[in-house]
RODO-2510 file (C-alpha; in nm, 4 decimals, decimal comma):
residues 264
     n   res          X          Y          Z
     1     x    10,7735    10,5331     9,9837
     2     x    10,9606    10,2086    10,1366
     3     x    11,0365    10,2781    10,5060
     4     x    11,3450    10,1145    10,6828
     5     x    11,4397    10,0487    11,0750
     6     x    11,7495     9,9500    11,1628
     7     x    11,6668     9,8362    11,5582
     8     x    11,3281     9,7248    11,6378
     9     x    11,2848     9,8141    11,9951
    10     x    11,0391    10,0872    12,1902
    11     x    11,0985    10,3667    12,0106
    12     x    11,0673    10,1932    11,6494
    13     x    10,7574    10,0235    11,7428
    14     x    10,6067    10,3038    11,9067
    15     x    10,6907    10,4969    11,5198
    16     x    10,5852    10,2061    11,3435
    17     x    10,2293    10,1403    11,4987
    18     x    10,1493    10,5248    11,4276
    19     x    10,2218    10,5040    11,1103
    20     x    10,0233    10,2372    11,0889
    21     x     9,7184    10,3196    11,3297
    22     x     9,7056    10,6701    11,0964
    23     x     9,7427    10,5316    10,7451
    24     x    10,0427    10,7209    10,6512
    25     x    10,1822    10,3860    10,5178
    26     x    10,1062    10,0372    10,4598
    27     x    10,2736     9,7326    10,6489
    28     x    10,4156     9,6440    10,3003
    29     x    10,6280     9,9748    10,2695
    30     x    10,7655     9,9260    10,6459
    31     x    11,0951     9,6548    10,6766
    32     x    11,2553     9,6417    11,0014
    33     x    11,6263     9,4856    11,0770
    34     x    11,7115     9,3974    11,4510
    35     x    12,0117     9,2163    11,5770
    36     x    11,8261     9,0677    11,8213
    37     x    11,6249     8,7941    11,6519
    38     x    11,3238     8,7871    11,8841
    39     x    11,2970     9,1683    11,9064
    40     x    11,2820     9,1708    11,4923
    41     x    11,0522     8,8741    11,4890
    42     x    10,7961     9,0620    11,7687
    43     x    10,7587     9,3503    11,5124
    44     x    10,6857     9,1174    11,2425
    45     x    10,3695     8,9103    11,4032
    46     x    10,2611     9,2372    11,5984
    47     x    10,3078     9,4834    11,2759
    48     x    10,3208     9,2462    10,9591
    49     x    10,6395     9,4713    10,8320
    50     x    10,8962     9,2766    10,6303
    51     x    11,2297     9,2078    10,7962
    52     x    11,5395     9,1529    10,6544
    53     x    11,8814     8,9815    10,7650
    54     x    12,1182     9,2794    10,7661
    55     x    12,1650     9,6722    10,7654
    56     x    12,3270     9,6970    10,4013
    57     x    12,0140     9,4928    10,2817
    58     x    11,8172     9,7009    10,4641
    59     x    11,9828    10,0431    10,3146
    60     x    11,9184     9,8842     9,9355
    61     x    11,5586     9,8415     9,9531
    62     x    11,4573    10,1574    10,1579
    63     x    11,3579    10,5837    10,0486
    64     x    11,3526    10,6488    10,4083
    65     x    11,5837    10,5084    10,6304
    66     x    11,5574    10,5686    11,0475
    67     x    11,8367    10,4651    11,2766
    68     x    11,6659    10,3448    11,5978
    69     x    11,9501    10,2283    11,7723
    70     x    12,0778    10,3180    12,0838
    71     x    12,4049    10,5940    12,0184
    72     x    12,7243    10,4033    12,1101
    73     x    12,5820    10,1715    11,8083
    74     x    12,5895    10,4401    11,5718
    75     x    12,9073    10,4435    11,3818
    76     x    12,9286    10,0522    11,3509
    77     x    12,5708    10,0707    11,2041
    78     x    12,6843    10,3628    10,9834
    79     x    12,9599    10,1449    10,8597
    80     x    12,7893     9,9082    10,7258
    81     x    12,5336    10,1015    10,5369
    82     x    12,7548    10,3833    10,4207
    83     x    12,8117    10,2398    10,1089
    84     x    12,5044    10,1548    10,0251
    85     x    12,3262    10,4549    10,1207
    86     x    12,2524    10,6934     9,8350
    87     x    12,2225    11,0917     9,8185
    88     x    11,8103    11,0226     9,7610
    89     x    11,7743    10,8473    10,0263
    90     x    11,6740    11,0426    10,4168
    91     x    11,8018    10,9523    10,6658
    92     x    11,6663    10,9725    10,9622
    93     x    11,8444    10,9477    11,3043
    94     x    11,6784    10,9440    11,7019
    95     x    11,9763    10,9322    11,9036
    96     x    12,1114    11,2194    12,1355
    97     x    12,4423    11,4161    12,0782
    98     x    12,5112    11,2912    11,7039
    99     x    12,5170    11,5810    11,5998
   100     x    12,4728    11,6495    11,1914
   101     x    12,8022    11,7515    11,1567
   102     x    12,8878    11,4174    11,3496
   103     x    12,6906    11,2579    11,0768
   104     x    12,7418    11,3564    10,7881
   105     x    13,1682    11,2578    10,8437
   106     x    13,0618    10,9214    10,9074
   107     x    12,8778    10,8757    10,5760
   108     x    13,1935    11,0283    10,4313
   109     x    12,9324    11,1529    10,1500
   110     x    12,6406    11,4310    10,1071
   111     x    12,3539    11,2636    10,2506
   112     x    12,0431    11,3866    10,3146
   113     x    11,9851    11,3859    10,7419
   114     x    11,7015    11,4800    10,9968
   115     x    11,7297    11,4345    11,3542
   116     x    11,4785    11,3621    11,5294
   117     x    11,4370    11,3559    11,9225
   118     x    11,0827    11,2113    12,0023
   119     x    11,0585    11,0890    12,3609
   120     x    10,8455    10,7739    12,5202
   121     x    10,4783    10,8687    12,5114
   122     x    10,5047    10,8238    12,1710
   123     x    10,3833    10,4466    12,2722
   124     x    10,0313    10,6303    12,3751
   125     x    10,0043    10,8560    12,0707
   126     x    10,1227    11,1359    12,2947
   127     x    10,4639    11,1893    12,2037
   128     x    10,6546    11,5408    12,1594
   129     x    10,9555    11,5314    11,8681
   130     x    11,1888    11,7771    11,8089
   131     x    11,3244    11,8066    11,4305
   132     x    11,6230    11,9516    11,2573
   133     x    11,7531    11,8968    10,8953
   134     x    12,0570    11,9319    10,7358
   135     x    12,0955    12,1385    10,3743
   136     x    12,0764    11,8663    10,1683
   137     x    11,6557    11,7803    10,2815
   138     x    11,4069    11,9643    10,0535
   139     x    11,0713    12,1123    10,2260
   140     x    10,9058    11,8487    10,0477
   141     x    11,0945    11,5463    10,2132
   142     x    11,0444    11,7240    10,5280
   143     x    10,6741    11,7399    10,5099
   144     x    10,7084    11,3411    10,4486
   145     x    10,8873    11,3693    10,7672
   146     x    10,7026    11,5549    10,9244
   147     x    10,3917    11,2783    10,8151
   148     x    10,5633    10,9859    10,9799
   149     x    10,6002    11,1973    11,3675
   150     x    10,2423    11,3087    11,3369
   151     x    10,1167    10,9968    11,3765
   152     x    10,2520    10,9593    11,7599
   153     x    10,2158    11,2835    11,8686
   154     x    10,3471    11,6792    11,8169
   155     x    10,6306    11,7392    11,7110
   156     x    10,8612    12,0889    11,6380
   157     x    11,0850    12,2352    11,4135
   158     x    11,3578    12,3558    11,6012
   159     x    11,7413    12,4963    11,6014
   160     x    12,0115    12,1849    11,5767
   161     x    12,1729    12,3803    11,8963
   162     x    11,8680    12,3687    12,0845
   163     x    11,8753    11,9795    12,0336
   164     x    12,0535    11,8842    12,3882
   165     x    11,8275    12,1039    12,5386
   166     x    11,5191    11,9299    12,3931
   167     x    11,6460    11,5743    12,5489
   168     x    11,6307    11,7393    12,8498
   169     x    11,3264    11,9052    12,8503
   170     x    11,1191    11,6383    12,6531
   171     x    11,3281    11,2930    12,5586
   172     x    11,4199    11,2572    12,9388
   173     x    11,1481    11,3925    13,0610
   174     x    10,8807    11,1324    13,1490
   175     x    11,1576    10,9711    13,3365
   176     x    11,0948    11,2841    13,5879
   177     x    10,7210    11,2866    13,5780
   178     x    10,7041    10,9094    13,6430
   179     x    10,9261    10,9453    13,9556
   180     x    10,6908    11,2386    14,0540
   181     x    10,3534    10,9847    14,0176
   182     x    10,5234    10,6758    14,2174
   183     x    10,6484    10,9368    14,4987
   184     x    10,2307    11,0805    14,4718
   185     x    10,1763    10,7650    14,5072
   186     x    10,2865    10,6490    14,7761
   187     x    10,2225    10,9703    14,9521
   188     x     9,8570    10,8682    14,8954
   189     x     9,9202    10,4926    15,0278
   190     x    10,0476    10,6798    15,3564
   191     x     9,7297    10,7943    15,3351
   192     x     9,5752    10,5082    15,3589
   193     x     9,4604    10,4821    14,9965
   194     x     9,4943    10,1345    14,7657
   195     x     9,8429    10,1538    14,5561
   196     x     9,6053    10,0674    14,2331
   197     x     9,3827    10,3652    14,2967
   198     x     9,6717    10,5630    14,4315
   199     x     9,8398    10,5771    14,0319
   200     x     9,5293    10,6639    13,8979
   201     x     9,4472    10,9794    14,0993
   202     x     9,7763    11,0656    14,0351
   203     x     9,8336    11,0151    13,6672
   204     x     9,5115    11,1555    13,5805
   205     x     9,6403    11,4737    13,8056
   206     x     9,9252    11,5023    13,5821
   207     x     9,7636    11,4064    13,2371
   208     x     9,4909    11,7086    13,3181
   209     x     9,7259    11,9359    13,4782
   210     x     9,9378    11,9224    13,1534
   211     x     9,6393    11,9582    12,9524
   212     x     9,5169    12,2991    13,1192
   213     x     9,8848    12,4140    13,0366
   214     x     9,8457    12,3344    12,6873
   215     x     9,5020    12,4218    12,6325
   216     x     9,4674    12,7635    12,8407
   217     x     9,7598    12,9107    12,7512
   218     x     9,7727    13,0319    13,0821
   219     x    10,1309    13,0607    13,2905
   220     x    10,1726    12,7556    13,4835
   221     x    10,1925    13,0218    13,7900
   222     x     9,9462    13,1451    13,7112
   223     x     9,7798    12,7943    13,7507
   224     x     9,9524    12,6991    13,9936
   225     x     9,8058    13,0220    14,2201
   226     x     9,4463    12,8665    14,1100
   227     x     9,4660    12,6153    14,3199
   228     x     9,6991    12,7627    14,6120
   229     x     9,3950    12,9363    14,8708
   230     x     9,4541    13,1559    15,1556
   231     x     9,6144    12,9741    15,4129
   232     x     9,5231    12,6598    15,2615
   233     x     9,6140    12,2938    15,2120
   234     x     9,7912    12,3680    14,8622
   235     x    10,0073    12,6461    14,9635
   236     x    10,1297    12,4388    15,2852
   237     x    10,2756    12,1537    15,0631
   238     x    10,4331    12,4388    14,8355
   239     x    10,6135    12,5830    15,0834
   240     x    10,7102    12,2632    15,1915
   241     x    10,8060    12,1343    14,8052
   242     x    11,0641    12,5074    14,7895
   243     x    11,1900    12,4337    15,1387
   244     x    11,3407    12,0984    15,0333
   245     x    11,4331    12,2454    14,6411
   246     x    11,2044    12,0898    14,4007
   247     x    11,2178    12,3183    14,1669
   248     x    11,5986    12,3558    14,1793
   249     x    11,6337    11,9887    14,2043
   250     x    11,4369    11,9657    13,8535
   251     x    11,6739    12,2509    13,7123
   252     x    11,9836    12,0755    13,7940
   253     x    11,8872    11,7489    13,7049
   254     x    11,7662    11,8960    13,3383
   255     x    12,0908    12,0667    13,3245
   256     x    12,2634    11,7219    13,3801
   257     x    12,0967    11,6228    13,1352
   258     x    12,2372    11,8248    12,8404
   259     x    12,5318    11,7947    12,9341
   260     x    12,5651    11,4544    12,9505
   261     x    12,3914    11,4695    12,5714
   262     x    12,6458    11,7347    12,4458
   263     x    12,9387    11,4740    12,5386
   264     x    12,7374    11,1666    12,3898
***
């Protein structure tokens, strides 16, 4: 299977080295197309893929076809592959709020589309994608899919109408935890602690927090009373965290969020 990218930033790199670092395809079945010149010519010497010149000769030489550009791009870029694209090919698109409705009347034709929400850690082989098909994908196809996402993280079948909810939740996301580490952070400089050593005690606090969610199975209450003691230190910064709405704050922020992705 030939694999295409139309954009060659983050998010296409971050795809293209998993596939790679896994051996779910070869550099010779990967071609990459980027307006920017530099951007397309950094995922050639860093990846080996073949680039071409321009989206339609991108669409003719490709079975799988991803769209990593940024939304407000979308319907020039489906105008110039739309009538080279054929009902074979998938399609593949990562943006928020095209919806596959939204989709499939731009290709003016019965195409086969997934969208797919994966979110930054996806660079670390850590990455969470959400995925959602329309009629026209066969369970095999998905599975091939399903190949390509494995190889930068988890990812989950879920509901198209869930979709906003999972750019909230998961493609925004880090954006929120990394404001939560620098403010740590610098908590722990106030402390008196080097900045350098400051980010690592509080990444790793994150990263293994995180990983006792996932790996226990256990409420994050229910962790989160583990560590709170009797009139201890853990409980005082709690209260102090609900007195000034953290957990609201987070809410309303997320709920931001998908709304600004339903309007997108």
């Amino acid at each position: 299977m030939k694999i295409g990218f139309i954009g060659c930033g983050n998010m296409a790199s971050a795809i293209i080295g998993g596939i790679l670092k896994n051996g779910i395809y070869a550099d010779t079945d990967i071609y990459g197309m980027d307006l920017s010149k530099e951007a397309a010519q950094r995922a050639h010497q860093k990846y080996n893929i073949n680039i071409v010149d321009s989206d339609a000769e991108l669409a003719k030489q490709v079975d799988l076809l991803v769209l990593s550009v940024k939304p407000q791009y979308y319907e020039d870029v489906i105008g110039n592959i739309r009538d080279f694209v054929t009902e074979e090919q998938i399609i593949i698109t990562i943006a928020p709020g095209k919806t596959l409705k939204w989709l499939r009347e731009e290709f003016a034709k019965h195409v086969k589309i997934v969208r797919a929400m994966p979110n930054t850690p996806a660079q670390v082989g850590e990455g969470m994608t959400a995925l959602c098909t329309n009629a026209y994908v066969t369970d095999a196809e998905l599975e091939s899919v399903k190949k390509i996402f494995s190889g930068i993280g988890k990812y989950e079948i879920v509901q198209e109408d869930l979709m906003d909810t999972v750019t909230a939740v998961s493609g925004s996301s880090p954006a929120y935890v990394f404001m939560m580490i620098e403010a740590m952070a610098d908590a722990a400089v106030m402390g008196g602690m080097q900045r350098a050593q400051a980010y690592e005690f509080a990444a790793q606090a994150v990263a293994g927090s995180a990983k006792m969610v996932l790996e226990t199975g256990r409420h994050p209450a229910d962790l989160k009373d583990m560590v709170c003691s009797p009139r201890g230190t853990t409980i005082e910064a709690v209260k102090v965290l609900e007195e000034r709405g953290f957990r609201s704050a987070l809410i309303e922020g997320m709920c931001a969020c998908m709304d600004k992705a339903a309007k997108m």
